[in-house]
Every structure is written in C-alpha cells, then in structure tokens.
Backbone as CSV, one residue per row, in Angstrom:
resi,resn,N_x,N_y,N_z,CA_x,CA_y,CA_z,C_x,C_y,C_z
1,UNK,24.405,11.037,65.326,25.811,11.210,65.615,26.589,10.191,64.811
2,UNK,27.544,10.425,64.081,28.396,9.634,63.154,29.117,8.869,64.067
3,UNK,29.789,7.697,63.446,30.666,6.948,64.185,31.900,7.706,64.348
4,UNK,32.397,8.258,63.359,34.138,8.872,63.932,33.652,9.856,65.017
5,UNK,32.678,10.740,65.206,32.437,11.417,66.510,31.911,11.333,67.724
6,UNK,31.485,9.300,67.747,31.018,8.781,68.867,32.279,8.285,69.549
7,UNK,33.173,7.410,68.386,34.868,7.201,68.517,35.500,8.248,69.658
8,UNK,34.995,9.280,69.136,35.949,10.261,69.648,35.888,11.315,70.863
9,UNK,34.048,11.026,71.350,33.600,11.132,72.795,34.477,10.717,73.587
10,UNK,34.894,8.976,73.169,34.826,8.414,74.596,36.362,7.695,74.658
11,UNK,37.248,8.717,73.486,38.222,8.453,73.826,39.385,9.430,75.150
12,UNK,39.793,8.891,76.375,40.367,9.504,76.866,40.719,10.839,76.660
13,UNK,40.823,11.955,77.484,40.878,13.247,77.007,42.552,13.181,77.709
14,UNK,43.798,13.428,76.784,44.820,13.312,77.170,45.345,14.459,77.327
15,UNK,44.635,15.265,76.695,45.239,16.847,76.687,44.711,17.335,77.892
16,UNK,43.638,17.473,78.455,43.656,17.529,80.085,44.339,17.136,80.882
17,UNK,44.873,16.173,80.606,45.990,15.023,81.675,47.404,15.831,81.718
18,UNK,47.701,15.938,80.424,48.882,16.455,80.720,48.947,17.987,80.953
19,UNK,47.804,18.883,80.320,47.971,20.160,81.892,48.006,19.790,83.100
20,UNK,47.274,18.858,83.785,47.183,18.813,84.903,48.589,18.478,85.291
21,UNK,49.215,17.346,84.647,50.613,16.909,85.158,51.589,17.606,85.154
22,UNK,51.736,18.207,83.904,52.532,19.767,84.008,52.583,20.633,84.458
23,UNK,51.291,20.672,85.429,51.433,22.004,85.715,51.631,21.610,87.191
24,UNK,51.298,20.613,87.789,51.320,20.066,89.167,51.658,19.022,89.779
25,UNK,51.935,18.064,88.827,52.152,16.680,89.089,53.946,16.726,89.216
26,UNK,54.613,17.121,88.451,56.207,16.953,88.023,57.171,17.074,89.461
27,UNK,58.313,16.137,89.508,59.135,16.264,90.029,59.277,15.208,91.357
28,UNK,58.096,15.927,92.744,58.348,14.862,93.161,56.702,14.437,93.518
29,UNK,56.172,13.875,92.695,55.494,12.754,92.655,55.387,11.921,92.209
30,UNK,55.297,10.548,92.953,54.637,8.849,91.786,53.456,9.217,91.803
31,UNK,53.259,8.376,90.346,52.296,8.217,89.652,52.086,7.102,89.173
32,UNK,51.048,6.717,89.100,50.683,5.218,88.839,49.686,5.175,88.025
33,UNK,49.468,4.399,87.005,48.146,4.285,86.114,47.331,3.023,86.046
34,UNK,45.762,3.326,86.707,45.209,1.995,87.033,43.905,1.704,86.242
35,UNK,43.575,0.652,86.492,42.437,0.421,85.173,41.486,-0.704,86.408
36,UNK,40.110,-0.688,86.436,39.173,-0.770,87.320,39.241,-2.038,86.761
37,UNK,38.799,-4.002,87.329,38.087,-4.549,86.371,36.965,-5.226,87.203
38,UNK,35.740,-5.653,86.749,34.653,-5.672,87.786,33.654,-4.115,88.071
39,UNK,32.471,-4.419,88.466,31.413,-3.579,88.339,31.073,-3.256,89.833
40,UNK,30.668,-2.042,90.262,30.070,-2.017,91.459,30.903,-2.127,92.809
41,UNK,30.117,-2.757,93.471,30.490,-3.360,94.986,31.971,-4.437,94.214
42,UNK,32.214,-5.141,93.565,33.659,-6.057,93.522,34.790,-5.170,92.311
43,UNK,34.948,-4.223,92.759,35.901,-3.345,92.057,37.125,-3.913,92.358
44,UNK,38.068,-3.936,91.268,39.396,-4.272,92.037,40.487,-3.331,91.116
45,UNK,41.192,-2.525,91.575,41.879,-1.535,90.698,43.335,-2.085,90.554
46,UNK,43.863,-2.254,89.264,45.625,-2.819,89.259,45.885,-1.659,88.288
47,UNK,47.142,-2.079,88.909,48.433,-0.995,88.446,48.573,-1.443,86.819
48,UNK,48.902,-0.474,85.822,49.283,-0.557,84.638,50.471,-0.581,84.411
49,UNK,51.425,-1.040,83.980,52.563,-0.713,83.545,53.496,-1.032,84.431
50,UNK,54.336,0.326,84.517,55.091,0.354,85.636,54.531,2.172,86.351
51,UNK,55.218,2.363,87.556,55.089,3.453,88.281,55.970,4.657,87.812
52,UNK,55.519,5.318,88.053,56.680,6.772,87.141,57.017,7.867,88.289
53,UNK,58.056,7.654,88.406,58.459,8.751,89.234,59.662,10.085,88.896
54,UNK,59.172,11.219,89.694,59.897,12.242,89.374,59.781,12.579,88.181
55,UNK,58.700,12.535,87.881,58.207,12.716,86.687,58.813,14.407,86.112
56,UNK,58.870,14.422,84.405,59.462,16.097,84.389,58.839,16.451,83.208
57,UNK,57.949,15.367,82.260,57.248,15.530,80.997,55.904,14.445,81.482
58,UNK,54.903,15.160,80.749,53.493,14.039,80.691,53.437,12.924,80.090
59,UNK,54.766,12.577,78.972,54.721,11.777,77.872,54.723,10.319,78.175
60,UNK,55.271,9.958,79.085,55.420,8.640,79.444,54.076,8.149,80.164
61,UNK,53.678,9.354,80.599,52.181,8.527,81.443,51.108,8.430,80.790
62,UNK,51.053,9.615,79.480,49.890,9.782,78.647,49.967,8.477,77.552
63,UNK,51.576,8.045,77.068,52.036,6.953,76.428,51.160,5.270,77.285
64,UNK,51.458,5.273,78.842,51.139,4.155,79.627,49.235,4.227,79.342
65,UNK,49.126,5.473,79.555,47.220,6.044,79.644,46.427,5.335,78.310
66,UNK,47.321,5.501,77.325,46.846,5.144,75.498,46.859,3.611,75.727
67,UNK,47.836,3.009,75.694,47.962,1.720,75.802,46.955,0.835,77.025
68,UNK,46.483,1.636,77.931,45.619,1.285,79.396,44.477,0.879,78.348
69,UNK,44.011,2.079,77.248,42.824,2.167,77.127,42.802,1.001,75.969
70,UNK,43.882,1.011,74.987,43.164,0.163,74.137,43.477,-1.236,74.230
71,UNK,43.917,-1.686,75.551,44.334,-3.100,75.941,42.617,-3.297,77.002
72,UNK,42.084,-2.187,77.240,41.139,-2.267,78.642,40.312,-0.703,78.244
73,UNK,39.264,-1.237,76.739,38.417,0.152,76.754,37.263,-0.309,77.190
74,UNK,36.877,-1.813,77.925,35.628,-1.463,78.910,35.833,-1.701,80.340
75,UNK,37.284,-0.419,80.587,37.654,-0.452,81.769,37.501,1.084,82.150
76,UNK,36.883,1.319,83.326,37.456,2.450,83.564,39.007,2.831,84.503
77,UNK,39.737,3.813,83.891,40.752,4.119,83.800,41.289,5.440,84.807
78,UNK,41.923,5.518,85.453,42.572,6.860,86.320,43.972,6.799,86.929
79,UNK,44.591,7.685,87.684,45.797,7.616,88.036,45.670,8.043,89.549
80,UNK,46.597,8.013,89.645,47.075,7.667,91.449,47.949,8.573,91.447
81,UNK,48.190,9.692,91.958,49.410,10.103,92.585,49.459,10.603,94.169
82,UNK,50.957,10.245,94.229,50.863,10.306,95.543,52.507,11.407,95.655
83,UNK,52.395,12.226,96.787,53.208,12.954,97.372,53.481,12.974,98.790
84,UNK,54.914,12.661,99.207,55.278,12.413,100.399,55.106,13.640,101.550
85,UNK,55.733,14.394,101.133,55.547,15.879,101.676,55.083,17.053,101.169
86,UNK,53.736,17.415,101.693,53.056,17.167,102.479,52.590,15.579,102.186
87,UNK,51.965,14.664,102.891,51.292,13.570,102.515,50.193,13.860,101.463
88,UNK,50.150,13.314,100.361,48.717,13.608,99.236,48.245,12.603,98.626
89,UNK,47.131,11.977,97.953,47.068,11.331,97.635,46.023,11.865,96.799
90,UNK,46.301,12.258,95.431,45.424,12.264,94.509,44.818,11.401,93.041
91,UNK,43.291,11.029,93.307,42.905,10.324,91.926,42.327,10.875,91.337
92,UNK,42.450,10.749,89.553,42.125,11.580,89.008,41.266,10.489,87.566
93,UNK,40.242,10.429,87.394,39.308,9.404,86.769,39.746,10.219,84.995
94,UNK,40.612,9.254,84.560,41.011,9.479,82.943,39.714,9.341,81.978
95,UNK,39.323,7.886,82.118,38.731,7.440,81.063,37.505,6.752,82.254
96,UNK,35.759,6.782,81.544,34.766,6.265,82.299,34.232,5.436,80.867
97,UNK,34.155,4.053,80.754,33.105,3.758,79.478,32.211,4.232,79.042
98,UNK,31.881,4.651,78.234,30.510,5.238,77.799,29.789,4.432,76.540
99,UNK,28.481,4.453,76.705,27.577,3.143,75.556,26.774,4.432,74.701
100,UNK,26.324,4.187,73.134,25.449,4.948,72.551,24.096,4.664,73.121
101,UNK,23.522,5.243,73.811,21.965,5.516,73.658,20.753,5.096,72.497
102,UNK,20.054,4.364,72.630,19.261,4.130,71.187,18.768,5.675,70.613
103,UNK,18.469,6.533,71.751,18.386,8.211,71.411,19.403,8.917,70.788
104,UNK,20.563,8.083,70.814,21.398,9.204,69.638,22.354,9.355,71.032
105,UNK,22.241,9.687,72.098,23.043,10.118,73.648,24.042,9.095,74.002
106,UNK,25.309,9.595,74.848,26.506,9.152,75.016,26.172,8.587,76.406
107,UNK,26.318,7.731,76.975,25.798,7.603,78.600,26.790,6.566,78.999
108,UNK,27.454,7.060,80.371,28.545,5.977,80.923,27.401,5.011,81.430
109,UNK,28.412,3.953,81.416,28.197,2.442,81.813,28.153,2.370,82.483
110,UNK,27.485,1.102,84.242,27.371,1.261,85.138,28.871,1.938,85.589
111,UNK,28.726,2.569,87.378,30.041,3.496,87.337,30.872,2.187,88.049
112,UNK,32.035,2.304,87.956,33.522,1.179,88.511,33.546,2.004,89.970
113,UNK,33.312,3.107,90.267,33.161,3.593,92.008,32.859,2.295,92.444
114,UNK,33.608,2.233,93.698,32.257,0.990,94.886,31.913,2.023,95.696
115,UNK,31.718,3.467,95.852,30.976,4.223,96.637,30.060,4.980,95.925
116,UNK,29.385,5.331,96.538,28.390,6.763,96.008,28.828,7.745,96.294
117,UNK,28.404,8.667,95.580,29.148,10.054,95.645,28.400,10.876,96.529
118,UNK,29.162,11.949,97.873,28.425,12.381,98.685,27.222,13.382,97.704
119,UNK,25.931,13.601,98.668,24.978,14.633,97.860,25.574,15.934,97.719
120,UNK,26.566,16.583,98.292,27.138,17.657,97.674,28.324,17.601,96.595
121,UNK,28.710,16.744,96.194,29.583,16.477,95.168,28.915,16.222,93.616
122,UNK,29.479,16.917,92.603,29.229,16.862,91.441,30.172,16.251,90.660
123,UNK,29.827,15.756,89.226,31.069,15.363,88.478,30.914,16.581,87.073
124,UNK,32.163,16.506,86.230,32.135,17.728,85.466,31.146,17.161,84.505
125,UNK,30.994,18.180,83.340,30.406,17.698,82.314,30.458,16.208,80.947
126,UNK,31.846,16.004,81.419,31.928,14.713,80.953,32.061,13.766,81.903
127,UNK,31.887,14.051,83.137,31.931,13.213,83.952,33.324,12.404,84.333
128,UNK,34.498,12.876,83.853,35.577,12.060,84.135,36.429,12.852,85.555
129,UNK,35.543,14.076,86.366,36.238,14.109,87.308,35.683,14.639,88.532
130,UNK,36.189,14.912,89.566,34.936,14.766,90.601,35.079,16.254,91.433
131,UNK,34.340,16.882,91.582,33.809,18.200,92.454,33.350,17.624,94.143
132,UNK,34.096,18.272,94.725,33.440,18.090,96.555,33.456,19.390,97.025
C-alpha cells in the first residue's frame, strides 16, 4: 500500500459527516466537536472549538472537524449533538487512529471507548460508527 493511500485511509471521512448533518442534524440542534485524550479506562473527552448551533450548512463543523484532526491526529475524534425536543443525544465517532500493520493492513489503535461494546453491537466497516 503506497503512502498517499495509507494518508488517505485514515483521514476523517467528511463527506459522510456532512450527509448526516444535512440531512438531520440542521436547525435545531448543538453540536459540539470533541477529541478523546488518554487511552482506555482514563478517557477524558474536551470540546473543540466552540459549539455550533442552529446549525443550516455542514461547513463550519466539517471546517472545526479538519482542524480537530490535524492539531490531534492521535486523537480520536466525534461529535455530540444534542436536541431539546424530543430530548436526544447523539455521538457520532468521526475519526478512530489507525497504525500500518507490518502486513501491509490498516488497524485502529487501542480504542478511546472506556466501555466495551455490547455482544450484539457491531461497528461499520471502517469502524468509525456504531450498530446496536
């Protein structure tokens, strides 16, 4: 695997982000963009930036998301949103580190979770989001 296409594994997938935000996130939800630092059991998640609310374009968060990653790319990275009515609270895992394999293979780094994932839950194929 070449370097510009290992580069480019494990860079944030932003074009997912902003379907998702466009198509569901806008108007009235905050959103917050957080970056993990610490491994395991001492996770501690802070806020990036500032908070975005009433959001009506993806641009400002995918703008905060770019800058998360290359100030904090052995961080893992996700967002927070939250909606008042109904009450919601959704996270959505942007960016997970990933290391080359001496095999040539892409493999995330220990995970920034401090939980385990229940046995019926899956993550997708790149692993940046979670199935229950």
């Amino acid at each position: 695997m070449g370097s510009s296409s290992y580069a480019q594994a494990i860079k944030p997938d932003t074009g997912k982000l902003r379907k998702l935000i466009e198509s569901s996130m806008q108007f009235d939800w905050v959103i917050r963009v957080e970056y993990a630092s610490g491994h395991s059991e001492a996770v501690c998640w802070q806020q990036w930036d500032k908070t975005f609310f009433a959001v009506r374009t993806a641009d400002a968060v995918l703008l905060a998301v770019t800058d998360c990653y290359k100030n904090n790319p052995a961080s893992t990275i996700r967002i927070s949103a939250e909606k008042v009515r109904p009450q919601t609270q959704f996270l959505y895992t942007v960016y997970q580190p990933r290391t080359l394999a001496a095999d040539g293979t892409i493999k995330p780094v220990q995970s920034a979770l401090p939980y385990k994932l229940p046995e019926h839950a899956s993550t997708s194929d790149t692993g940046d989001s979670l199935r229950i």
